[in-house]
MIFITI-707005 format. One record per residue (C-alpha): x, y, z. Coordinates in steps of 0.02 Angstrom, whole numbers, plus 50000, padded with zeros to 5 digits. Layout:
BEGIN
XYZ;...
***
This chain:
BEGIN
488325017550156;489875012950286;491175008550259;490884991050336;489814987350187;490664994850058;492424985850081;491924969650062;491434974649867;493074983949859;494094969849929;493514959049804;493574970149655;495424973549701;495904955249714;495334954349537;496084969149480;497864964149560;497534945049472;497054953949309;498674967149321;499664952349359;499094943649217;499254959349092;501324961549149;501514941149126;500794942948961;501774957248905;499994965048848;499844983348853;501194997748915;501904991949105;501055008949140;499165001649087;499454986149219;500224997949340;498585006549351;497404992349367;498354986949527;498645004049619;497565014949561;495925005049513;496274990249644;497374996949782;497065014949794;494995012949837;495434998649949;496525008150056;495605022350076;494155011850110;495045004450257;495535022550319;493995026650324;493495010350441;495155010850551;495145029650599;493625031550703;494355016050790;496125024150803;495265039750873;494045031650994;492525038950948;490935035250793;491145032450623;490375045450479;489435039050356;489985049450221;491825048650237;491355029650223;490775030050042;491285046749958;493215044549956;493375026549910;492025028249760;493015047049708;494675034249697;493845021549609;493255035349479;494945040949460;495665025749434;494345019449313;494535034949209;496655032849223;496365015449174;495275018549020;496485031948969;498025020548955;497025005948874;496055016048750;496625035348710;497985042548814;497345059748863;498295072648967;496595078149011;495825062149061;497405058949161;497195077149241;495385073449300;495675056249355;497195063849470;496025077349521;494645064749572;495965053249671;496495071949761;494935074949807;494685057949905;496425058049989;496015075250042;494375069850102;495045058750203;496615065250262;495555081750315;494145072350418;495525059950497;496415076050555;494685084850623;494255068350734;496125068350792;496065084450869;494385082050947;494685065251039;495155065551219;496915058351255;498495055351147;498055047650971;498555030950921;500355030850828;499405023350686;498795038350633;500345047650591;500735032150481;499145033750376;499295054350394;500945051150288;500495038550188;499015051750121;500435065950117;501445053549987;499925050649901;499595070149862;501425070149816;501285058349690;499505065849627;500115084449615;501765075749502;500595070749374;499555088449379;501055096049330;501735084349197;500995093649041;501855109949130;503295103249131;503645092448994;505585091548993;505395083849170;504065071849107;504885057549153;505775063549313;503995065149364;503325048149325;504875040849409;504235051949579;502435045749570;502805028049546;504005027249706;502965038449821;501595027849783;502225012049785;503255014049941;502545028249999;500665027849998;500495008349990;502155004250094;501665015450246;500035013850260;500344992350245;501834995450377;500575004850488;499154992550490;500144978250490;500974979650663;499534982450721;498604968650619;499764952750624;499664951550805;497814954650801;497794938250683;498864929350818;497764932650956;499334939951044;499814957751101;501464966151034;501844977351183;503344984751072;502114989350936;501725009050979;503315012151025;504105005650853;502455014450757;503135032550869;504905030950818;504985024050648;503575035550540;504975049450555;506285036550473;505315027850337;504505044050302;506135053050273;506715034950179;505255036350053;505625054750011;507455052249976;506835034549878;505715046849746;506795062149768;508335052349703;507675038349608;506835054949481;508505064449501;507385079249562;508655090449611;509405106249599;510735103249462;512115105349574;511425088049667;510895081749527;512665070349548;512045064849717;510245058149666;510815039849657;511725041449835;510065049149897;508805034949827;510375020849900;510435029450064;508415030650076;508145011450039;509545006150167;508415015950287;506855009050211;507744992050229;508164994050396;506534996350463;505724982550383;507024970750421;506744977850639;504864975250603;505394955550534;506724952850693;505284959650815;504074948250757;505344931850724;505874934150924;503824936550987;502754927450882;503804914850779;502734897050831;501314908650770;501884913150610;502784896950520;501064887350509;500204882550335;498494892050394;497904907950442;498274924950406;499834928950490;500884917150394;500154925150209;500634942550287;502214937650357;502494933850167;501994949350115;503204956550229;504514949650186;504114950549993;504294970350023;506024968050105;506694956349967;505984968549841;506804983349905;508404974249880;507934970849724;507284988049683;509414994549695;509734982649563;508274990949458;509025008049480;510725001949430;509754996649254;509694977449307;507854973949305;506564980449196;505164991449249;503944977449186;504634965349296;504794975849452;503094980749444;502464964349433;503634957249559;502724969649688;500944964349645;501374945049651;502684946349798;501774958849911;500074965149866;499194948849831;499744940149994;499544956650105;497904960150034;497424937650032;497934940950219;497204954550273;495754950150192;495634933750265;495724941550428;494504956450423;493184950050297;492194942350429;491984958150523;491504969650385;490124957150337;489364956050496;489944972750611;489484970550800;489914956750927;490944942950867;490444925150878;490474907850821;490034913450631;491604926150611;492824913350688;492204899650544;492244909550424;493964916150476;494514898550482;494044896250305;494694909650224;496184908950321;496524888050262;498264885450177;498504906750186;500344903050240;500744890250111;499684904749975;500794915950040;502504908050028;501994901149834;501404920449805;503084926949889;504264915249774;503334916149630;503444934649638;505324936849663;505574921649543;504494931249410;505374949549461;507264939749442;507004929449281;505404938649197;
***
């Protein structure tokens, strides 16, 4: 199976799970941890690697694999249906091991074959690779964190803290940072000519910024730093800011007749956009004790994954039905998913930081 065919299933079944998480944290049902896990790892997780696995071969210039198409994004799915069952039924240090190990497996899978097909290609690789290279490095991070929980039980929570940031802003926040400079002007029908050279010199920065978020934000430091951790997580999300807010100017000065339109899917990821930069603000006033976990959590799924995946969606649906030469069918159906995406996207945007603020 390719991946073509595969990620319109896994689109889907991640809109639901992302409704359903939503729905869960609103409801105050369950541990924030159980709806947590139906968005990321049962919803987002398979999705993105999914997408890897149809965006590489195109970032390397060369054939797709078949297996790499299917393999990793089922392995995720396993793991997350197996983390899923374990917070909603029995919590089990060894179901949680597995479904880690399973969710390894896949972003190793990928990251390994991405790297092989990078250093076979002719010519320089597209930056967009060294995003989604990262974004599988924070992934592993986060994975390996919850391998060694049971070792190290005194740090329990230290390591929860890690995993939640590196995946939240570090698996999901560079790999949607990656595509999406790429992917917004794609929507527009417009080149950004400033797009590689912002994806070159920013991975380094946001990168660094997501490492110093988790680092800091779990206080896991030598206990001499151990003082500094809150300085560290402050100065990583300034940086983190400050990228976002260069990727918002860029497109504001290029694109901004494009973008402030009640259809299509540039205005719904626009939205996402800037739901990630208002929730990073709002993320210092969660480490300072001012918003609940609960809330935060949902605020990202509402805020940022549901129009970012609505969007993206909307834009790239089309091809994975039909693959091949693009035509009067792909631009219809791109027209309808696409109708009232910018005023979904600003209702998705406000009610998310409205639920994150108040819930």
């Amino acid at each position: 199976m390719t991946p073509s065919r595969l990620l319109p299933l896994i689109a889907i079944a991640t809109l639901l799970s992302l409704l359903m998480a939503a729905a869960l944290l609103m409801a105050r049902r369950g541990a924030p941890a159980l709806g947590a896990h139906i968005a990321f790892a049962l919803g987002v997780m398979p999705l993105i690697l999914a997408a890897m696995s149809y965006f590489v071969p195109v970032l390397t210039r060369g054939p797709g694999a078949a297996i790499t198409g299917w393999l990793p994004p089922l392995l995720a799915l396993g793991g997350g249906s197996l983390a899923v069952a374990a917070f909603s039924i029995h919590y089990s240090n060894l179901a949680i091991g597995l479904a880690a190990l399973l969710a390894i497996c896949a972003a190793s899978g990928v990251a390994a074959w991405a790297l092989i097909r990078a250093r076979r290609m002719i010519g320089r690789r597209h930056p967009g690779m060294d995003w989604y290279l990262a974004a599988l490095g924070m992934l592993l991070l986060a994975l390996f964190a919850v391998m060694v929980m049971p070792l190290f039980p005194e740090q329990r929570a230290q390591l929860r803290v890690f995993h939640l940031h590196a995946n939240l802003l570090g698996f999901v926040g560079l790999t949607a940072l990656g595509t999406l400079q790429v992917l917004l002007p794609t929507c527009i029908g417009k080149a950004d000519p400033d797009a590689a050279c912002r994806l070159r010199g920013d991975i380094k920065w946001v990168a660094g910024a997501c490492l110093m978020i988790s680092i800091g934000a779990a206080s896991l430091l030598p206990k001499m730093l151990v003082g500094a951790a809150p300085l560290i997580a402050v100065a990583g999300g300034l940086i983190y800011l400050a990228i976002v807010l260069r990727l918002l100017h860029a497109w504001w000065v290029r694109f901004r007749g494009h973008l402030l339109t009640p259809h299509g899917a540039a205005p719904s990821l626009l939205a996402a956009t800037v739901g990630l930069f208002c929730l990073l603000i709002l993320g210092l006033l969660h480490g300072w004790g001012y918003l609940s976990g609960r809330a935060s959590i949902l605020g990202f799924v509402v805020a940022f994954l549901l129009p970012l995946v609505s969007g993206a969606v909307a834009q790239l649906l089309p091809v994975w039905l039909r693959p091949g030469m693009q035509d009067a069918w792909h631009a219809d159906l791109r027209y309808r998913l696409g109708r009232w995406g910018g005023v979904r996207g600003l209702a998705l945007l406000l009610a998310g930081l409205l639920l994150t603020i108040l819930f």
